[in-house]
C-alpha positions in Angstrom: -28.8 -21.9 -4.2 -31.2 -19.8 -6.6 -34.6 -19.5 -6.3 -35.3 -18.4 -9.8 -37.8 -19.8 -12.3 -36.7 -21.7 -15.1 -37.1 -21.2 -18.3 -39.1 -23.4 -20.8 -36.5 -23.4 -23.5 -33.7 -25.3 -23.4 -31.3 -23.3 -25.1 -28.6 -21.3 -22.9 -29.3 -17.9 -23.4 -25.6 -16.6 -22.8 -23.7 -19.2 -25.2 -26.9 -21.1 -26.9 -25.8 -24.4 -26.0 -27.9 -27.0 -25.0 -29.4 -26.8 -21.2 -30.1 -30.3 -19.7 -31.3 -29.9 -16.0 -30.4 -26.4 -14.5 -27.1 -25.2 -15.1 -25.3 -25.1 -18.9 -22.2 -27.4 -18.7 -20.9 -25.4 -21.4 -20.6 -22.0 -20.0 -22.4 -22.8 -16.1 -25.0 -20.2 -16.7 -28.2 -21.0 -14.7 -31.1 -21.3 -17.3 -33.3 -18.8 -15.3 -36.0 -16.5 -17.0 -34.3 -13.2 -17.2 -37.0 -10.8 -15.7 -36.2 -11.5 -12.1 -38.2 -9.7 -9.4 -36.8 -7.4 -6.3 -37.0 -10.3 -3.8 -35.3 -12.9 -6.1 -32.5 -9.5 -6.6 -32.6 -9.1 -2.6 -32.2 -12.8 -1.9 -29.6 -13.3 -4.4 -27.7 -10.8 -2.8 -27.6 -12.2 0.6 -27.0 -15.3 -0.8 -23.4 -14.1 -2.6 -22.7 -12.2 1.1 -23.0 -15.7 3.2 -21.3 -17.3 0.7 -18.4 -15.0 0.8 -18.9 -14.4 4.3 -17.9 -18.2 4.7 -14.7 -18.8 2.4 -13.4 -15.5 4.0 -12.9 -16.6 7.4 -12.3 -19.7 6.7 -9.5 -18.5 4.5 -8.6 -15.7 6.9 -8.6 -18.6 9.7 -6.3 -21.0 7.9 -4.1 -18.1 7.0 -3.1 -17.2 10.1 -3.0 -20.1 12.0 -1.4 -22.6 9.5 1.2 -21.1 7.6 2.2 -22.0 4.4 -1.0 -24.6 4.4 -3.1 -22.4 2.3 -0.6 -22.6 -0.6 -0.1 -26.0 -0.2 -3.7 -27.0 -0.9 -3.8 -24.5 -3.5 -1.1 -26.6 -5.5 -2.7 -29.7 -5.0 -6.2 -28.0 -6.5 -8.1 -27.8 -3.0 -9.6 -24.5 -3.9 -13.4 -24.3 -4.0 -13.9 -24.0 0.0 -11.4 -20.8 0.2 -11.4 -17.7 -1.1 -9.0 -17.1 -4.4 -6.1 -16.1 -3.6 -6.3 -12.7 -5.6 -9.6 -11.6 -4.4 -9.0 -12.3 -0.6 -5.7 -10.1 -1.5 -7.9 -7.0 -3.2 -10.3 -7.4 -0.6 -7.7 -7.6 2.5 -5.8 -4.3 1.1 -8.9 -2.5 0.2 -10.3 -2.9 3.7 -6.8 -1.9 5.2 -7.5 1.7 3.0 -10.9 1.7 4.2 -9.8 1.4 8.0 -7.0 4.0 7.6 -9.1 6.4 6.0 -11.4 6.4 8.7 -9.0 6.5 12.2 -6.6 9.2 10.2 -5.6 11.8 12.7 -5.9 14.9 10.9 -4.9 16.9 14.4 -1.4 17.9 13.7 -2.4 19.6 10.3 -2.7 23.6 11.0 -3.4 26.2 8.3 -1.3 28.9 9.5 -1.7 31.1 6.7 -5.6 31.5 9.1 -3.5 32.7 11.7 -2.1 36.1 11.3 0.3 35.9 14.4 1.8 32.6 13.6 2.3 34.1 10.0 4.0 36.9 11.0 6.4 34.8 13.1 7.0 32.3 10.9 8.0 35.5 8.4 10.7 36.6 10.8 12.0 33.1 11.1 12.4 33.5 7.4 13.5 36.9 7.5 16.4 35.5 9.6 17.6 33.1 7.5 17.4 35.2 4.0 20.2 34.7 2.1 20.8 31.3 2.7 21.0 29.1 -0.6 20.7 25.2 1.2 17.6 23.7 2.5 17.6 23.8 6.4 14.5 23.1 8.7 14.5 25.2 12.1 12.0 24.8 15.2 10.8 27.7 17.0 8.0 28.1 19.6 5.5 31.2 18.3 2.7 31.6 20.9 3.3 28.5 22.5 3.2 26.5 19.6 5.9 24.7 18.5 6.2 25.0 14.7 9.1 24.0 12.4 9.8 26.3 9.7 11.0 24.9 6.1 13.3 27.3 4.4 14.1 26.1 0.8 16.8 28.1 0.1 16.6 31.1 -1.9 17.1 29.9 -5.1 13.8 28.2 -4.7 11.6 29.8 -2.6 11.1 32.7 -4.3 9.1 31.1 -6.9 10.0 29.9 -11.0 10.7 33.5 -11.9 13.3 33.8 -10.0 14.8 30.5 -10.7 14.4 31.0 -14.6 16.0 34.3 -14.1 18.9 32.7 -11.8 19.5 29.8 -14.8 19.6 32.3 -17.4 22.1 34.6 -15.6 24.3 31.8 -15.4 26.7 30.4 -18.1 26.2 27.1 -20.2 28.3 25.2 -18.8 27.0 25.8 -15.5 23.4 25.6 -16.7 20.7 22.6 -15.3 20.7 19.6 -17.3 16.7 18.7 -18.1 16.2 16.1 -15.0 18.1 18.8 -12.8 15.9 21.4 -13.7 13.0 19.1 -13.8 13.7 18.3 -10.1 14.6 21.9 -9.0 11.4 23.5 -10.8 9.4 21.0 -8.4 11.5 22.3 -5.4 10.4 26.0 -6.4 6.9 24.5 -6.8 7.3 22.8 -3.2 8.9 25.8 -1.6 6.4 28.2 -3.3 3.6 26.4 -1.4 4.5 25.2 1.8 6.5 27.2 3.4 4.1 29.1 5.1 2.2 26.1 6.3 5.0 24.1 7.9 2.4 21.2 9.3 0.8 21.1 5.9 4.3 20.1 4.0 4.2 17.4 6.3 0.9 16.1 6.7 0.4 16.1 3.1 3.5 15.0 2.2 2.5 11.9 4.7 -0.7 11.4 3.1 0.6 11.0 -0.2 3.2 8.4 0.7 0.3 6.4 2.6 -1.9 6.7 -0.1 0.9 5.2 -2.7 1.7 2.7 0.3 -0.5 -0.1 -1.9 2.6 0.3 -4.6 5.0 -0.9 -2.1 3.3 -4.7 -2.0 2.8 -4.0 -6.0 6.3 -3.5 -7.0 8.0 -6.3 -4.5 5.4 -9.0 -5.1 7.1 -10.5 -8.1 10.3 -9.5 -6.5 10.0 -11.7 -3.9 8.3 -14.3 -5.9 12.1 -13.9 -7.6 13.7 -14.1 -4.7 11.9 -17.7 -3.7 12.2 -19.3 -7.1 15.7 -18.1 -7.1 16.3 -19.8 -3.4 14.5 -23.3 -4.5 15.8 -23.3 -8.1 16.9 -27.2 -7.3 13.5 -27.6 -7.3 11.5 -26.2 -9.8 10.0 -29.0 -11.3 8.3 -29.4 -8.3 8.0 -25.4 -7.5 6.9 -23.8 -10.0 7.2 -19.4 -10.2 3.6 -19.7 -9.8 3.7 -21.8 -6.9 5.9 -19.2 -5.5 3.5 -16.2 -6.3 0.8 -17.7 -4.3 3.0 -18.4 -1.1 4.1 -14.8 -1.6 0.4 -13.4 -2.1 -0.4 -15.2 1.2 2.1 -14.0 3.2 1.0 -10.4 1.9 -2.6 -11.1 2.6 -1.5 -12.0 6.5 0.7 -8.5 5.9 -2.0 -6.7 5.5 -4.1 -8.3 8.0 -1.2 -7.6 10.8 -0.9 -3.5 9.1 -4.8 -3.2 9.9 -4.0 -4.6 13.3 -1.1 -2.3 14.0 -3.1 0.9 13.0 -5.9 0.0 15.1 -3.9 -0.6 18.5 -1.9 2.8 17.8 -5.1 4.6 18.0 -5.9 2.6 20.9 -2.5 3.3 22.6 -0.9 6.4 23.8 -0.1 8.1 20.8 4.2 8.4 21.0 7.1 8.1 19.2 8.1 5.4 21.3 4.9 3.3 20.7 4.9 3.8 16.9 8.7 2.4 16.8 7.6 -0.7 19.2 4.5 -1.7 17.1 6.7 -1.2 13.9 9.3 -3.5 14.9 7.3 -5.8 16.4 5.1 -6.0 13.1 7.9 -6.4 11.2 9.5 -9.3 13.3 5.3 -10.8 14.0 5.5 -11.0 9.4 9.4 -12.1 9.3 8.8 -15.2 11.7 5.2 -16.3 9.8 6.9 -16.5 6.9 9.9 -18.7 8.4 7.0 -21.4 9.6 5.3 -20.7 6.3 8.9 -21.8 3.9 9.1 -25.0 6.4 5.8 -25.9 6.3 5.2 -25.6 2.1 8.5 -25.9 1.1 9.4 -28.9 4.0 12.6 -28.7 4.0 14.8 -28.8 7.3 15.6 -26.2 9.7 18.7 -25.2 8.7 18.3 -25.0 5.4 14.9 -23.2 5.5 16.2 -20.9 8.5 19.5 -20.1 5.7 17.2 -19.0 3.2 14.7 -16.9 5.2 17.8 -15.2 6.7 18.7 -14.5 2.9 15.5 -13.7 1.6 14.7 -11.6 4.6 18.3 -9.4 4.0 17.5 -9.0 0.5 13.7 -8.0 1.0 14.7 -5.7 3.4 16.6 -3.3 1.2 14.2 -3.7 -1.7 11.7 -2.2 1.1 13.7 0.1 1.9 14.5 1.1 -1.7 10.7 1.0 -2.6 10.0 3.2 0.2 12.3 5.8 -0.5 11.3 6.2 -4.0 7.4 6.5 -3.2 8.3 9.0 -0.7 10.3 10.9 -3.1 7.9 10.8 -5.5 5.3 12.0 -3.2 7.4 15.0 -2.9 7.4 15.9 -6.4 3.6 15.2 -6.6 3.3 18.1 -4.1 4.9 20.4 -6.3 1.6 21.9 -7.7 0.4 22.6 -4.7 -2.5 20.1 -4.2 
């Protein structure tokens, strides 16, 4: 509740309707004087906070404990005591970037090129495998550390001179079409960079995929909305694509909430191979059964029907994942290619 002061005037000063009592039933502006003082600023602050504060986890709550509920009251318009859909989604993924950001493990990530020794044998590894044309990856151990060494092949690591030179020498027929050369001239690029700092190819080649990981949720979202509407089409007089979307950004809110979750009991954990695959799969089997109870909860329809259609819809998700994955990682390759 504000603690303002009211103005005199009865006119709304944000759509000049008429103000009876506090609030303008035309636009719901408060009719408050518009000097406001640092305590009323401070207080109205706090104010906002609680009140977010409250539809957050009690929409957080809801979320994870009652599956598919959420979405249900949202379709029947029970909205006002939970947090918007959308903005509990924004909020959720930001704070996932937030919390990644700040347990990162930079550790692994070496500037050789500091490190005259491990330069010098990382140049007889390449020394060794001069001549070579195709893209191989070998791991050595120089001064105890075990490094793995990138080689590109020569037509691309010895810069876009080189490979200009090397397309011009060859005959048209046999010359790069524009998206080869377009993806070879950002293997140079690549190549040109990184191959003396093996750990930093990977690091930040890591750090731009997890950066773009946001696109992943993005790009399937209306996908799997599809998907749904697709699986229910008998009933969409009853479902509508909309209806859908919402299911589908609740289950990607709870995503989230389970990714933040993962990341913080990896730190916890011993840091392994072993541990990273564990808490993947059992993420990805924690999200795949909430959103079986979810379908037979909203959707109530029986077991078997539901269980068909999360088997289908899990199948199909799977490889758009996969697909989506693949291409952001790609992508983050090419973005490396000027040598950020």
């Amino acid at each position: 509740m504000s603690h303002g002061k009211l103005r005199k005037e009865t006119n709304c000063l944000n759509c000049d309707a008429q103000v009876d009592g506090r609030y303008c039933k035309n636009c719901g502006q408060e009719n408050m004087e518009p000097k406001q003082t640092l305590w009323h600023l401070i207080t109205h602050f706090f104010n906002d906070l609680t009140h977010f504060d409250g539809k957050f986890f009690i929409t957080l709550k809801n979320l994870l404990l009652k599956p598919g509920f959420l979405t249900e009251e949202y379709v029947k318009g029970r909205r006002m005591k939970y947090l918007d859909p959308v903005r509990m989604y924004l909020f959720v993924s930001f704070a996932f970037f937030l919390l990644y950001l700040s347990l990162r493990n930079d550790t692994n990530k070496h500037r050789y090129s500091n490190d005259p020794k491990l330069v010098h044998g990382i140049d007889s590894v390449i020394a060794a495998n001069k001549g070579s044309k195709d893209f191989n990856m070998t791991g050595v151990k120089i001064n105890g550390n075990n490094v793995m060494v990138f080689n590109f092949g020569d037509n691309y690591s010895n810069g876009l001179h080189h490979y200009d030179s090397l397309q011009k020498a060859l005959p048209d027929s046999l010359k790069s079409d524009e998206l080869n050369r377009y993806i070879e001239k950002s293997i140079v690029g690549v190549a040109n960079t990184y191959y003396r700092n093996p750990y930093d190819f990977i690091g930040n080649l890591l750090d731009k995929f997890y950066h773009s990981f946001s696109k992943v949720f993005f790009i399937s979202l209306p996908i799997f909305s599809l998907i749904l509407a697709l699986l229910y089409i008998r009933r969409r007089r009853e479902f509508f694509y909309v209806s859908h979307a919402i299911f589908t950004l609740h289950c990607y809110i709870v995503a989230w909430f389970f990714l933040g979750l993962t990341k913080v009991i990896n730190v916890v954990l011993p840091d392994s191979n072993t541990t990273s695959l564990i808490m993947t799969l059992l993420l990805y089997f924690g999200i795949s059964v909430y959103i079986l109870v979810a379908m037979f909860r909203f959707y109530k329809q029986n077991v078997v029907k539901t269980g068909i259609k999360w088997l289908i819809l899990v199948a199909i998700m799977s490889v758009v994942l996969l697909l989506i994955l693949f291409g952001l990682l790609v992508n983050s390759f090419f973005a490396m290619a000027g040598g950020h």
